[in-house]
N, C-alpha and C positions, 0 to 999 in steps of 0.2 A: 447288483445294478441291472443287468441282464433280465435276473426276476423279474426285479419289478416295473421294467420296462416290459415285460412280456405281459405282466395282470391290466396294463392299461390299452391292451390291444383289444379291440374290439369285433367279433365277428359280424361279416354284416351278410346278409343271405339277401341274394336277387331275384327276384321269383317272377315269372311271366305264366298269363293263365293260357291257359294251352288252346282256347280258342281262339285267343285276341285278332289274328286276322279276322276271322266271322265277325267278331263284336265292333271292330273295328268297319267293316262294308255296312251293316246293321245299322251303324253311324248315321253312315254317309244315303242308306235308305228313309231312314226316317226325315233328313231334311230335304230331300229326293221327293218324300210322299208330301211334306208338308208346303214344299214351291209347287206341288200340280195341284195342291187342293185333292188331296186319295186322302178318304180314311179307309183305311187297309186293315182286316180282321182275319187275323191266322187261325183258320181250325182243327183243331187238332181231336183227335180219338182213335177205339182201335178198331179195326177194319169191318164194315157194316154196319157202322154206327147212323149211318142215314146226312152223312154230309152232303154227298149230292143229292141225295133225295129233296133236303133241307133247299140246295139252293135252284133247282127244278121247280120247285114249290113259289117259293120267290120270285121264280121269272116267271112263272105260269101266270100269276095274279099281280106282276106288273107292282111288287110293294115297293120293289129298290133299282137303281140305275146301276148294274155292277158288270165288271169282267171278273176272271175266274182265274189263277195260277194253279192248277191242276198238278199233284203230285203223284204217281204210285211208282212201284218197282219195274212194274212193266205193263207196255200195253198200254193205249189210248182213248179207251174206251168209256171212262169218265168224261175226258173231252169233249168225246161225239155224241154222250148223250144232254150235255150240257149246250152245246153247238146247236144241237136238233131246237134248242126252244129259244135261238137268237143271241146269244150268250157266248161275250168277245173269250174265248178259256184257249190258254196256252198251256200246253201238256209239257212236264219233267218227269221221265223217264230217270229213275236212280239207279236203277239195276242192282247192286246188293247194300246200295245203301237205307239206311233204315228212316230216312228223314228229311227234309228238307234242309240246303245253307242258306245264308244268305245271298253268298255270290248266285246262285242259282235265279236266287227269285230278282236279285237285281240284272241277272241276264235276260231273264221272260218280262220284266217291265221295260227294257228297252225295245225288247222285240215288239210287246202290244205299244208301246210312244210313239215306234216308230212306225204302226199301222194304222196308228189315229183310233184305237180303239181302248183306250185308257174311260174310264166312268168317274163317277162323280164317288164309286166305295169298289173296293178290288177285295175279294174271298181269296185268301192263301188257303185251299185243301192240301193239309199235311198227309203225306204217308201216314196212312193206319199204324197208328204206332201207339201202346198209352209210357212208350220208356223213354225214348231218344229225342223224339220232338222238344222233349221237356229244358233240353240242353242247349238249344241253336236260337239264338236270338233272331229274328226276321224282321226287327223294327217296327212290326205292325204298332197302329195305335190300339188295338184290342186282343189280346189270347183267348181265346172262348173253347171248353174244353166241351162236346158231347158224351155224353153217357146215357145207353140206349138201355131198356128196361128187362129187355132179356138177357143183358150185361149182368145183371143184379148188381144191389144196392149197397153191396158193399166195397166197390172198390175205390174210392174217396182213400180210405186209409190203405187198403193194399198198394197203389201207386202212388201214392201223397205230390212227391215231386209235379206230377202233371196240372194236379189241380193247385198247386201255391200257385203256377203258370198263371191261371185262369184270372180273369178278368168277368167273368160272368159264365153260368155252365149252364148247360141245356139236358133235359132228361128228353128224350127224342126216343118215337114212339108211345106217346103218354096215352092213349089207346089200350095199350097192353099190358098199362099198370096191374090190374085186376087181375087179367089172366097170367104174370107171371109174381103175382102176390111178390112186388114191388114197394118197399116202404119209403117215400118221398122223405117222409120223418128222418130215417135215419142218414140219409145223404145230409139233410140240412147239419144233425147231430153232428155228423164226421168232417164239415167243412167249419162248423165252429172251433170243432178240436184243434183245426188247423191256424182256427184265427182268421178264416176267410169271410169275410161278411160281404158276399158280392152278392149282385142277381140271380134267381135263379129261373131258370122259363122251364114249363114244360111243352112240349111239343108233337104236335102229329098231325102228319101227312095228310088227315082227312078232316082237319081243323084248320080255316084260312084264320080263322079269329087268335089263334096262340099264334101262327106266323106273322101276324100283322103285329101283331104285340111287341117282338122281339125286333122288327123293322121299325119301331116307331123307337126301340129303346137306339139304336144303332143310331137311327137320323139324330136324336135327340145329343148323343155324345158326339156324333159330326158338329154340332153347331155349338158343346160345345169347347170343340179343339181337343177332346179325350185324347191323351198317351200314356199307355200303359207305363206304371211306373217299377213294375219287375224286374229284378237284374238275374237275367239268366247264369 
């Protein structure tokens, strides 16, 4: 009796995913961004990839209305160079962390709320990272992954994780396709492998016409109501 009161026991396993506070704040950012009216676009890539550069370029030429949540490990110097061209950017300082949370970024949107300097589209610049960013959900309604041309073309499949992220990818520096015999082809190849069939821009710093492009693709998903639907 014992037996077989024992075979009709059932194991039952509770599992909690080890980020849930994050995905949980991520939550409460995304209906956060969608009562101010933010479309919020998290950047992510790995260090030198022309993030700021990207959004220098932006305000220079006056394409988009934005503030900036500025990431790196240390130092604020992203900030002040984004600062210098009018540009609302709130520096996160991580120190040995590799990434942005969310509690962070829902810290630096209360801080520009409460300086009246919130825009009409808000840049999350992730720490250079192409590993960890991949993991922290930030609510944004866009993941936009950069991959810059002296990167080479192959690392779509070396870091996979990053670009399923992606919501649209940028080959940044497309200037220097030639000179680092860069194959555009095969990025597209290796994001199909993955089953990603997004946007893809390429871009350079000394082309307003590919920045205006990727601003027109941005407004275009602001109006209409784009949320990324990735589960980190």
């Amino acid at each position: 009796m014992e037996m077989e009161s024992q075979k009709n026991i059932k194991n039952i396993e509770i599992g909690q995913r080890i980020l849930s506070k994050n995905d949980k704040i991520a939550e409460e950012l995304r209906k956060t961004y969608a009562k101010e009216n933010l479309f919020v676009i998290n950047l992510m890539s790995s260090p030198g990839s022309g993030k700021t550069t990207l959004l220098e370029n932006i305000a220079k030429h006056e394409l988009l209305d934005f503030s900036v949540v500025e990431g790196d490990l240390q130092t604020n110097r992203d900030a002040e160079r984004l600062s210098a061209f009018g540009i609302s950017a709130y520096q996160i300082t991580t120190g040995d962390a590799c990434h942005l949370e969310a509690a962070m970024v829902q810290d630096a949107l209360k801080k520009l709320h409460s300086q009246g300097k919130l825009k009409d589209f808000m840049f999350i610049e992730n720490v250079g990272n192409l590993v960890c960013p991949a993991s922290y959900d930030l609510g944004a309604n866009m993941n936009i992954v950069l991959l810059s041309t002296p990167e080479g073309d192959d690392k779509v499949l070396k870091y996979p994780t990053i670009f399923l992220c992606a919501d649209a990818v940028i080959i940044s520096k497309a200037d220097l396709i030639e000179v680092f015999d860069f194959e555009v082809s095969q990025v597209k190849e290796d994001l199909k492998k993955l089953k990603k069939e997004i946007p893809l821009f390429l871009i350079s710093s000394k082309d307003k016409e590919s920045q205006s492009k990727f601003c027109a693709f941005l407004q275009q998903n602001k109006e209409k109501n784009y949320v990324s639907s990735h589960t980190f």
